[in-house]
N, C-alpha and C positions, 0 to 999 in steps of 0.2 A: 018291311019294305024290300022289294025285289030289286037286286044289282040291274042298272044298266047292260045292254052287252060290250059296249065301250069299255065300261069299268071292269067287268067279270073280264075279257079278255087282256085289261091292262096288269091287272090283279095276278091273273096266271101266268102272263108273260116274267111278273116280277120277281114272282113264284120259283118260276123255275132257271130264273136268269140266279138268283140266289142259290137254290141250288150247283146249276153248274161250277158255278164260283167260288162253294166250299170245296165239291170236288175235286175242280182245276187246282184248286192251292195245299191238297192233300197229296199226302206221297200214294195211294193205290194206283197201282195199274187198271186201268178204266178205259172205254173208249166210251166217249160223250158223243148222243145221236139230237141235233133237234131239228126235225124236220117237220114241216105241215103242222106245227102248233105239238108236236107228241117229241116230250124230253125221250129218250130212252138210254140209261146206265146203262152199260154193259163190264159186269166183274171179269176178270182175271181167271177166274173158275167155272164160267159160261153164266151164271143166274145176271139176272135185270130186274131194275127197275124201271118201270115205264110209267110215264106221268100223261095223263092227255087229257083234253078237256072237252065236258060236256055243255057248250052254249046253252041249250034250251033248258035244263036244267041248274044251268047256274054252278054246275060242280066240277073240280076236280079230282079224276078219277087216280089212284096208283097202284097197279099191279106190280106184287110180288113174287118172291120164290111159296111165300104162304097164304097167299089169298088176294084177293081183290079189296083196296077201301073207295071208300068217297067219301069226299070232302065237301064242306059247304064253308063260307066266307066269313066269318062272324063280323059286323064293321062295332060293335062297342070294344073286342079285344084286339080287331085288327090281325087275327089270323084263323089261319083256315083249320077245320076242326073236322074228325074223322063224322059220320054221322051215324053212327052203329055205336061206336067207345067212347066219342067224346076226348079221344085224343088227339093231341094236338099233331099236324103234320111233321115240325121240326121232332117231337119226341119221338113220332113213330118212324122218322126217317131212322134215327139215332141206333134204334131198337134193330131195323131190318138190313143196315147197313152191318151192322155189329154181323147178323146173323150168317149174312150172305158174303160177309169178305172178310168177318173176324177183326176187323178196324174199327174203331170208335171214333167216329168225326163228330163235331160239335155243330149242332142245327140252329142257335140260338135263335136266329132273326126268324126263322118262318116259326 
């Protein structure tokens, strides 16, 4: 069954309010962009994370210092899952944040 766009937007919203939030309560230096529905990290060392989202599609998208993923919504686990790796957003955030600022922030909820 296909996400509502109600739901897919409330979802991404949630998404990326979490996000921010582990951010905000992190010590990096970061400047947190969310404008137009597109989260955008920006490191202390120039690389970003950009988060933004594809309504028609139903995904959200995040570009890296190492590639581009997409995501789609699983609703039996309740979180958003890469669609190439099957990894989970909170783990691959984990992974690129490590990569791109050398800090290990904890993703758990997404």
């Amino acid at each position: 069954m296909s996400l509502s766009e109600s739901r897919f937007h409330d979802l991404v919203d949630a998404a990326q309010q979490a996000v921010e939030d582990i951010f905000d309560d992190s010590d990096l230096d970061i400047d947190l962009e969310n404008s137009g529905g597109v989260l955008t990290v920006r490191f202390d060392n120039g690389s970003q994370l950009i988060f933004s989202r594809q309504a028609p599609i139903r995904q959200l998208w995040l570009a890296a210092r190492s590639g581009g993923f997409h995501f789609d919504y699983d609703e039996a686990s309740g979180r958003w899952i890469c669609d190439t790796s099957d990894e989970l957003l909170g783990e691959m955030l984990v992974r690129l944040t490590f990569e791109q600022s050398g800090e290990e922030l904890e993703f758990d909820e997404l």
